[in-house]
MIZATI-756255 format. One record per residue: residue in one letter; x, y, z of N, C-alpha, C in turn; residue number from 0. Coordinates in nm, 3 decimals. Example, Ala and Ser with C-alpha at 12.3 -4.5 7.8 and 13.67 -1.06 7.14 Angstrom:
BEGIN
<r "A" <1.319 -0.569 0.780> <1.230 -0.450 0.780> <1.320 -0.330 0.780> 0>
<r "S" <1.285 -0.225 0.708> <1.367 -0.106 0.714> <1.290 0.003 0.787> 1>
This chain:
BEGIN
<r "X" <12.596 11.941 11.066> <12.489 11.889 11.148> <12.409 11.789 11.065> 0>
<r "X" <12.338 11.635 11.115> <12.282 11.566 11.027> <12.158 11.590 11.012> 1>
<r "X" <12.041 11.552 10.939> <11.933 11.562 10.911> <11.850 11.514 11.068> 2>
<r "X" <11.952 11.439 11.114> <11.853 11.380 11.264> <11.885 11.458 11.382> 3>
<r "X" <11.985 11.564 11.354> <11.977 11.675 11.444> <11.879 11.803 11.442> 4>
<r "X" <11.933 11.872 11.277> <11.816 11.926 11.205> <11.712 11.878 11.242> 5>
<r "X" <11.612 11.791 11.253> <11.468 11.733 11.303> <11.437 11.824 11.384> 6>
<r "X" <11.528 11.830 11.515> <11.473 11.856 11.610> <11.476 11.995 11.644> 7>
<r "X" <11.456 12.094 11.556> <11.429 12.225 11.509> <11.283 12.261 11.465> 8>
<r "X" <11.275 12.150 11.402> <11.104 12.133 11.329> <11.052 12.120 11.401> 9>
<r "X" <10.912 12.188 11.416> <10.817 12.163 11.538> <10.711 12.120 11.479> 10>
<r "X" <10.610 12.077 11.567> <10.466 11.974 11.573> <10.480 11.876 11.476> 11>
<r "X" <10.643 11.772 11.484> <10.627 11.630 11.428> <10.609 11.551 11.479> 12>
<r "X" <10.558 11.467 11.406> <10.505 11.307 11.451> <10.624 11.215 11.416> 13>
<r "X" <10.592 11.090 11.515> <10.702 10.999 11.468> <10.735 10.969 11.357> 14>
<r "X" <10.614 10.968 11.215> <10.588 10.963 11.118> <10.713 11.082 10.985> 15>
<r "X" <10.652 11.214 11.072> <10.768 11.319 11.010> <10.859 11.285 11.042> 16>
<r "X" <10.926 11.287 11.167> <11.021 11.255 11.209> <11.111 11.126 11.133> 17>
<r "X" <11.049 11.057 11.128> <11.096 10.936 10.989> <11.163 10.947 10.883> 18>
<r "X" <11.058 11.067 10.810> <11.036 11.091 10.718> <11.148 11.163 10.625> 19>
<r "X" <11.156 11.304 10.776> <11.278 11.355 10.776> <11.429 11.268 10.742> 20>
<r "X" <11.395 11.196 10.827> <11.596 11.131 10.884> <11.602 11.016 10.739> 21>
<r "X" <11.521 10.967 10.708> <11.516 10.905 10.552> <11.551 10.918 10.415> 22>
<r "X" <11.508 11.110 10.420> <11.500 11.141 10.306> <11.652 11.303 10.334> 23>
<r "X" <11.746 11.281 10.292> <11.862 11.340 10.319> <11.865 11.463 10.275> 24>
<r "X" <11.796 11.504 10.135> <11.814 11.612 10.050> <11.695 11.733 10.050> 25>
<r "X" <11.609 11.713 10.178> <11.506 11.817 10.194> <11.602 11.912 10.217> 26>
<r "X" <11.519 12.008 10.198> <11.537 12.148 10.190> <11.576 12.179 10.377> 27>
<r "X" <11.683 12.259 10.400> <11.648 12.330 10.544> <11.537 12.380 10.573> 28>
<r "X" <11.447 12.483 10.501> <11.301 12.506 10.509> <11.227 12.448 10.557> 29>
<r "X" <11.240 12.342 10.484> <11.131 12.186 10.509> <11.189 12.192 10.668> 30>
<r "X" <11.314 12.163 10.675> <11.323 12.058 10.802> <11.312 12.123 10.927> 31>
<r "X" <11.283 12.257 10.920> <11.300 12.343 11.028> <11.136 12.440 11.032> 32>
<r "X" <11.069 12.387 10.907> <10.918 12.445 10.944> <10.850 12.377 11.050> 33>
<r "X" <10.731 12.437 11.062> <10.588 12.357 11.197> <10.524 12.289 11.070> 34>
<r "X" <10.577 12.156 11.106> <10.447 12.052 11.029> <10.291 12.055 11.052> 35>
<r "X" <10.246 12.093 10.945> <10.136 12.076 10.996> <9.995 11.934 10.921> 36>
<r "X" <9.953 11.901 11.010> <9.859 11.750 10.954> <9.699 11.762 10.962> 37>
<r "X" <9.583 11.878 10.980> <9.463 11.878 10.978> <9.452 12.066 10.933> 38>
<r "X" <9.362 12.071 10.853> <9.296 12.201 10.859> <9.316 12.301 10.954> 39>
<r "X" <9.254 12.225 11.092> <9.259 12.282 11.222> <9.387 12.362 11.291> 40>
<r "X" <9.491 12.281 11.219> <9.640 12.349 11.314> <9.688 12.489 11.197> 41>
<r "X" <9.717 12.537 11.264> <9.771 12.674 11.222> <9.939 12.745 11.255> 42>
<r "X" <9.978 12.865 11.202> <10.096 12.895 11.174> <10.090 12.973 11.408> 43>
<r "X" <10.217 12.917 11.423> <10.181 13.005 11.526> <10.221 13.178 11.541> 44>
<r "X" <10.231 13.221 11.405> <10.297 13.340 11.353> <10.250 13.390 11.246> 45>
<r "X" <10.226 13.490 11.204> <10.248 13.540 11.008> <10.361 13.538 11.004> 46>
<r "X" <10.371 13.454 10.874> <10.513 13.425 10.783> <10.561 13.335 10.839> 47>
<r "X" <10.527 13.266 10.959> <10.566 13.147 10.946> <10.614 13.043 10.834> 48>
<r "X" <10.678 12.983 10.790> <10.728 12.840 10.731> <10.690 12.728 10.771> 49>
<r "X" <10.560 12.659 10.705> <10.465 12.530 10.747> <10.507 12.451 10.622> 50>
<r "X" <10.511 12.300 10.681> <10.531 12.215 10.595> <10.382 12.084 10.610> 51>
<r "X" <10.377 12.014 10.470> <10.271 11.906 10.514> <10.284 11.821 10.409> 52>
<r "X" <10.275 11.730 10.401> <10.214 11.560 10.345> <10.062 11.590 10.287> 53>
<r "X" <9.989 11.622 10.427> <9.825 11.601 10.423> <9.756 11.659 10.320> 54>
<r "X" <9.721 11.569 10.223> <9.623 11.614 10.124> <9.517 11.677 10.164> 55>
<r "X" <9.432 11.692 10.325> <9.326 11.760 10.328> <9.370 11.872 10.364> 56>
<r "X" <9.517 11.945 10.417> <9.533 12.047 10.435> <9.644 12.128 10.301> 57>
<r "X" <9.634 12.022 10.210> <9.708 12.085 10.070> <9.541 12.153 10.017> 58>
<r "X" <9.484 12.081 9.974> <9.385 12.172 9.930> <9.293 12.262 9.996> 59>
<r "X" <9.265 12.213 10.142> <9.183 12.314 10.208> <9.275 12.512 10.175> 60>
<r "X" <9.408 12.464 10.217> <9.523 12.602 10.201> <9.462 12.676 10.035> 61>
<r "X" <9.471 12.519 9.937> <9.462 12.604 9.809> <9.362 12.664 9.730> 62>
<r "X" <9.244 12.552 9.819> <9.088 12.643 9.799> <9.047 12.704 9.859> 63>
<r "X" <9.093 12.782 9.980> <9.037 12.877 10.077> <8.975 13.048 9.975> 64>
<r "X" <8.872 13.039 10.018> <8.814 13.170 9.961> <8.928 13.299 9.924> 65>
<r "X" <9.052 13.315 10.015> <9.139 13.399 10.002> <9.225 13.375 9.874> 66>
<r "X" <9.200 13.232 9.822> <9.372 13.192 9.704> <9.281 13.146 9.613> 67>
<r "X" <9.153 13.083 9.619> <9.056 13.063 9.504> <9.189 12.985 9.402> 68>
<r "X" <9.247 12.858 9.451> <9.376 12.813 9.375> <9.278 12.657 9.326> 69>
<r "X" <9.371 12.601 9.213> <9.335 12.471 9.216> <9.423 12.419 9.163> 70>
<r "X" <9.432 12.278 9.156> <9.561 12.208 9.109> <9.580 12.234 8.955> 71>
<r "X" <9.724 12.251 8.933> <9.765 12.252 8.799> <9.888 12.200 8.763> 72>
<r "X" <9.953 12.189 8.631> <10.091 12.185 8.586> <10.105 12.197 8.458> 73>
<r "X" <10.210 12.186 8.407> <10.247 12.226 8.266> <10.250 12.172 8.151> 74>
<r "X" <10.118 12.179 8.098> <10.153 12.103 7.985> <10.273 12.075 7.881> 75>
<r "X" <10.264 11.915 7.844> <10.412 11.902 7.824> <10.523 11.853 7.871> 76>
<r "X" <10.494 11.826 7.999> <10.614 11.785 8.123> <10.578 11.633 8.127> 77>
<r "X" <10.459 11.581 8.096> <10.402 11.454 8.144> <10.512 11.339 8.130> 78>
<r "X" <10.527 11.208 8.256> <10.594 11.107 8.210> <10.442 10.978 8.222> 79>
<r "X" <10.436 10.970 8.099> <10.350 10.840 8.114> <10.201 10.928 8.060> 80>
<r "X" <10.125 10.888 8.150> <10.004 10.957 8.202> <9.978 11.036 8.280> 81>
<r "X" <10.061 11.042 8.374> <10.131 11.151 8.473> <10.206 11.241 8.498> 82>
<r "X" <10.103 11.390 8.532> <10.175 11.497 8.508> <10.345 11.519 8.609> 83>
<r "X" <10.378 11.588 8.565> <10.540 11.586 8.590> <10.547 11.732 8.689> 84>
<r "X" <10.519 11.863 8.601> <10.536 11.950 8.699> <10.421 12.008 8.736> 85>
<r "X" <10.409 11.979 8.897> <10.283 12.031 8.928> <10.317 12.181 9.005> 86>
<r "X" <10.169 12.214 8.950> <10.205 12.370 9.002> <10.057 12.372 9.085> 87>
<r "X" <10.007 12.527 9.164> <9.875 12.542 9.177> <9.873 12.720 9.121> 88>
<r "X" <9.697 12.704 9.017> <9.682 12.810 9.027> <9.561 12.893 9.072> 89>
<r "X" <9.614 13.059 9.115> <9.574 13.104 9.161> <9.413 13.169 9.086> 90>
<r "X" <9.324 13.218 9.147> <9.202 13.301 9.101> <9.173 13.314 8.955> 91>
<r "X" <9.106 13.335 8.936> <9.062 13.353 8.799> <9.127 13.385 8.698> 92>
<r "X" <9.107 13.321 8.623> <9.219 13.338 8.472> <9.399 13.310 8.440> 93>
<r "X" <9.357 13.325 8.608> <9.513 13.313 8.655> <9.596 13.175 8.653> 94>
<r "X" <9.745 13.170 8.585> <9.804 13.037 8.577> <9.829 13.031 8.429> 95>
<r "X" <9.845 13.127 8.318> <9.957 13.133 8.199> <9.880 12.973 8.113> 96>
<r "X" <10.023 12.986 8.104> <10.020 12.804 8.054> <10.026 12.699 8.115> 97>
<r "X" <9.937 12.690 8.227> <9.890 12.590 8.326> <9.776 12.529 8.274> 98>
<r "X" <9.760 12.430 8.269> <9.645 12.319 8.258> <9.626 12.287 8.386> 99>
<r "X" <9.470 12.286 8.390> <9.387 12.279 8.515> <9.402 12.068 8.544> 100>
<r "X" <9.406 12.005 8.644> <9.440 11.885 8.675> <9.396 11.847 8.791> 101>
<r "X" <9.315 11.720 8.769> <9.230 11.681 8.932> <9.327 11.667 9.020> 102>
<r "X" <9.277 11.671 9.167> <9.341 11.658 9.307> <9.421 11.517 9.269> 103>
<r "X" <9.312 11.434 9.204> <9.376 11.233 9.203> <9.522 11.279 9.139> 104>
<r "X" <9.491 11.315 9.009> <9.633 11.348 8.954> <9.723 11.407 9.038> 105>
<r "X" <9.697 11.506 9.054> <9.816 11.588 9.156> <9.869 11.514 9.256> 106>
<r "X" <9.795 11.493 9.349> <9.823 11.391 9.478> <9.882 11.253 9.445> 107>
<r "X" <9.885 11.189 9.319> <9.917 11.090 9.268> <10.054 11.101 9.269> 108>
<r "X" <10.078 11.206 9.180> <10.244 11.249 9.143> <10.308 11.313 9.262> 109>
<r "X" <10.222 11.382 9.346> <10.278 11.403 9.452> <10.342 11.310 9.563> 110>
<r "X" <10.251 11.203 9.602> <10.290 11.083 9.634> <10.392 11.037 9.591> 111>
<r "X" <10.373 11.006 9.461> <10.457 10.909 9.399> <10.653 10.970 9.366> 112>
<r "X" <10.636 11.079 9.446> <10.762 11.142 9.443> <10.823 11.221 9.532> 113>
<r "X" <10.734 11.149 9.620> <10.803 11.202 9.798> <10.793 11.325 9.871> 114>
<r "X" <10.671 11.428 9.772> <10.697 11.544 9.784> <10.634 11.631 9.911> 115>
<r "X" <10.713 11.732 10.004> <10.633 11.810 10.023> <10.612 11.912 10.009> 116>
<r "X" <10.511 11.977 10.063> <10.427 12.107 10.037> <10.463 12.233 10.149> 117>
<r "X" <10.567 12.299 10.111> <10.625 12.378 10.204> <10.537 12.522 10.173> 118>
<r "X" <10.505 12.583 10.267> <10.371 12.704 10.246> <10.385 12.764 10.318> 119>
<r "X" <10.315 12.952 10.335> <10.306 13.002 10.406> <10.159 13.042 10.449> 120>
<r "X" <10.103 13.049 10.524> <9.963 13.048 10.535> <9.880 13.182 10.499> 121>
<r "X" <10.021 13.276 10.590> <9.973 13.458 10.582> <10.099 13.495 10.608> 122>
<r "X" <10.150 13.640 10.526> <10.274 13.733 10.530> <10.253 13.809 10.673> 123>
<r "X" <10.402 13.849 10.692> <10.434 13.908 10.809> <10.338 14.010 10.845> 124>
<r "X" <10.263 14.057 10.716> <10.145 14.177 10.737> <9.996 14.168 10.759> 125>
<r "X" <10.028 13.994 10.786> <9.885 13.935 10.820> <9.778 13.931 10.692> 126>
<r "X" <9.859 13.958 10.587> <9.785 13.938 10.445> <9.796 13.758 10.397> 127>
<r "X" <9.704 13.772 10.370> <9.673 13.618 10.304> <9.792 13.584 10.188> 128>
<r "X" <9.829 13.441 10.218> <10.031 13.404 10.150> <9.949 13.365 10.086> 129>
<r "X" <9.993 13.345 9.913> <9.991 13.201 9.819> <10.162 13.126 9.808> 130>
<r "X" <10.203 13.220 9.892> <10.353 13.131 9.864> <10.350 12.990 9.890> 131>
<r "X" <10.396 12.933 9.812> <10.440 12.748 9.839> <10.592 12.707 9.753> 132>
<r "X" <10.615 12.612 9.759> <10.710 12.555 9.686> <10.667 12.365 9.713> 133>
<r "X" <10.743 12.303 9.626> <10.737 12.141 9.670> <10.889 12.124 9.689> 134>
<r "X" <10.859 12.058 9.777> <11.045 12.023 9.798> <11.089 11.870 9.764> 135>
<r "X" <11.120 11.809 9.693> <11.133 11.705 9.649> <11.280 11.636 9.691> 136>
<r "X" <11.280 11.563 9.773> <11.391 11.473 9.859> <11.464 11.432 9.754> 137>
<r "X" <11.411 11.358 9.663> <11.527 11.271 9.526> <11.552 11.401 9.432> 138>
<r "X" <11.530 11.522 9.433> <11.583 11.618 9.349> <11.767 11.604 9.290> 139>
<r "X" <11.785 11.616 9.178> <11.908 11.640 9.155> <11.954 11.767 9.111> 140>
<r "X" <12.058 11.790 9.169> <12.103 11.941 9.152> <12.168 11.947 8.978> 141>
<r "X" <12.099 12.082 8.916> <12.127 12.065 8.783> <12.173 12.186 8.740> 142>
Protein backbone atom coordinates (compact mmCIF):
# COMPACT_ATOMS: atom_id res chain seq x y z
CA UNK A 1 0.00 0.00 0.00
CA UNK A 2 1.59 3.62 -0.77
CA UNK A 3 2.06 6.34 1.65
CA UNK A 4 -0.98 8.17 -0.32
CA UNK A 5 -3.21 5.38 0.57
CA UNK A 6 -1.86 5.04 4.12
CA UNK A 7 -2.94 8.97 4.47
CA UNK A 8 -6.16 8.21 4.40
CA UNK A 9 -6.21 6.24 7.71
CA UNK A 10 -4.86 9.32 9.53
CA UNK A 11 -7.45 11.40 10.81
CA UNK A 12 -7.95 15.32 11.41
CA UNK A 13 -5.41 16.20 8.36
CA UNK A 14 -5.03 19.18 6.63
CA UNK A 15 -4.06 19.56 3.12
CA UNK A 16 -0.85 20.62 4.62
CA UNK A 17 -0.39 16.97 6.51
CA UNK A 18 -1.66 15.43 3.91
CA UNK A 19 1.37 16.81 1.78
CA UNK A 20 3.45 16.26 4.13
CA UNK A 21 2.68 12.73 4.46
CA UNK A 22 2.79 11.67 0.56
CA UNK A 23 6.37 13.65 0.40
CA UNK A 24 8.08 12.26 3.01
CA UNK A 25 8.12 8.19 2.27
CA UNK A 26 9.91 6.83 5.40
CA UNK A 27 7.45 7.97 8.31
CA UNK A 28 6.71 5.66 10.58
CA UNK A 29 3.09 3.71 10.16
CA UNK A 30 2.36 5.31 13.65
CA UNK A 31 2.85 8.64 12.31
CA UNK A 32 0.74 7.99 9.30
CA UNK A 33 -2.17 6.43 10.84
CA UNK A 34 -2.33 8.76 14.14
CA UNK A 35 -5.11 11.92 14.68
CA UNK A 36 -3.01 14.90 13.79
CA UNK A 37 -3.32 17.17 15.92
CA UNK A 38 -2.60 21.37 15.31
CA UNK A 39 -3.87 23.66 18.55
CA UNK A 40 -3.86 22.93 22.30
CA UNK A 41 -7.58 22.76 22.00
CA UNK A 42 -7.93 19.39 19.92
CA UNK A 43 -7.64 16.32 21.83
CA UNK A 44 -7.14 12.39 21.67
CA UNK A 45 -10.62 11.10 20.88
CA UNK A 46 -9.60 8.07 23.20
CA UNK A 47 -6.91 7.15 26.03
CA UNK A 48 -4.00 5.77 24.30
CA UNK A 49 -4.75 7.12 21.42
CA UNK A 50 -1.64 7.73 18.85
CA UNK A 51 -1.50 11.73 18.09
CA UNK A 52 0.86 13.16 15.83
CA UNK A 53 1.94 17.10 15.36
CA UNK A 54 4.31 19.69 13.67
CA UNK A 55 2.76 22.48 16.06
CA UNK A 56 5.20 23.93 18.28
CA UNK A 57 2.36 25.36 20.51
CA UNK A 58 0.99 21.97 21.06
CA UNK A 59 4.68 20.31 21.43
CA UNK A 60 5.21 22.26 24.43
CA UNK A 61 1.83 23.00 25.84
CA UNK A 62 1.79 18.54 25.95
CA UNK A 63 5.41 18.95 27.54
CA UNK A 64 4.72 21.62 30.10
CA UNK A 65 1.40 20.60 31.27
CA UNK A 66 1.36 20.48 35.13
CA UNK A 67 0.98 16.53 34.76
CA UNK A 68 4.76 15.96 32.76
CA UNK A 69 6.41 19.20 34.32
CA UNK A 70 8.85 18.24 30.95
CA UNK A 71 11.14 20.67 29.16
CA UNK A 72 13.24 20.54 26.20
CA UNK A 73 16.44 18.62 26.27
CA UNK A 74 19.24 16.45 24.49
CA UNK A 75 22.46 14.93 24.84
CA UNK A 76 25.26 16.39 25.37
CA UNK A 77 27.78 15.60 22.84
CA UNK A 78 25.59 14.80 19.83
CA UNK A 79 25.84 18.53 18.60
CA UNK A 80 26.44 19.21 14.68
CA UNK A 81 27.58 22.77 14.47
CA UNK A 82 25.81 24.75 17.12
CA UNK A 83 22.99 22.59 16.96
CA UNK A 84 21.86 20.09 19.14
CA UNK A 85 21.52 16.70 17.36
CA UNK A 86 19.56 14.47 19.74
CA UNK A 87 16.72 15.97 21.13
CA UNK A 88 15.03 14.47 23.88
CA UNK A 89 12.32 16.01 26.58
CA UNK A 90 12.72 15.81 30.18
CA UNK A 91 10.51 14.84 32.58
CA UNK A 92 9.90 16.51 36.45
CA UNK A 93 12.39 17.22 38.61
CA UNK A 94 15.83 16.03 38.57
CA UNK A 95 14.68 13.93 36.06
CA UNK A 96 16.65 13.37 32.53
CA UNK A 97 20.28 11.52 33.50
CA UNK A 98 22.60 13.06 31.14
CA UNK A 99 20.32 15.45 29.48
CA UNK A 100 21.20 19.05 29.16
CA UNK A 101 18.39 21.36 29.61
CA UNK A 102 17.96 23.43 25.89
CA UNK A 103 15.65 26.39 24.84
CA UNK A 104 12.34 25.72 22.84
CA UNK A 105 14.46 28.09 19.81
CA UNK A 106 17.01 25.32 19.90
CA UNK A 107 14.82 22.43 19.95
CA UNK A 108 12.27 23.66 17.45
CA UNK A 109 15.19 24.77 15.32
CA UNK A 110 16.57 21.20 14.92
CA UNK A 111 13.31 20.02 14.90
CA UNK A 112 12.41 21.96 11.90
CA UNK A 113 15.39 21.71 10.35
CA UNK A 114 14.94 17.88 10.10
CA UNK A 115 11.49 17.23 9.20
CA UNK A 116 10.57 15.93 12.40
CA UNK A 117 7.51 14.81 14.01
CA UNK A 118 6.25 14.55 17.40
CA UNK A 119 4.34 11.34 17.69
CA UNK A 120 2.66 11.30 21.49
CA UNK A 121 0.27 9.96 23.58
CA UNK A 122 -1.70 12.37 25.58
CA UNK A 123 -3.16 9.74 28.40
CA UNK A 124 -2.81 5.67 28.79
CA UNK A 125 -5.61 3.36 28.26
CA UNK A 126 -6.12 3.93 32.20
CA UNK A 127 -6.78 7.49 31.71
CA UNK A 128 -3.41 8.18 33.50
CA UNK A 129 -1.46 11.04 32.24
CA UNK A 130 1.19 9.56 29.00
CA UNK A 131 4.77 11.08 28.76
CA UNK A 132 5.18 8.71 25.94
CA UNK A 133 6.54 10.42 22.67
CA UNK A 134 8.97 9.49 20.10
CA UNK A 135 10.22 11.87 16.93
CA UNK A 136 9.86 10.22 13.82
CA UNK A 137 12.24 11.50 11.41
CA UNK A 138 11.30 10.96 7.50
CA UNK A 139 15.22 11.12 6.23
CA UNK A 140 16.13 8.48 9.00
CA UNK A 141 18.51 5.78 7.82
CA UNK A 142 18.14 2.37 8.89
CA UNK A 143 21.38 1.35 10.81
Amino acid sequence: MSKKEDSTKATNLTDEDRDFIESHNDLSDSTIRAKWIHSPEEHADHDGQMLATRSHEVIEHWTESTNRDGHPATVPGTEHGDRPSVLRIAFGQGEGGDLEEISWDDWFCSFDNRDLVFVYQDRKRDDSPSTFFRLDNPEREDG
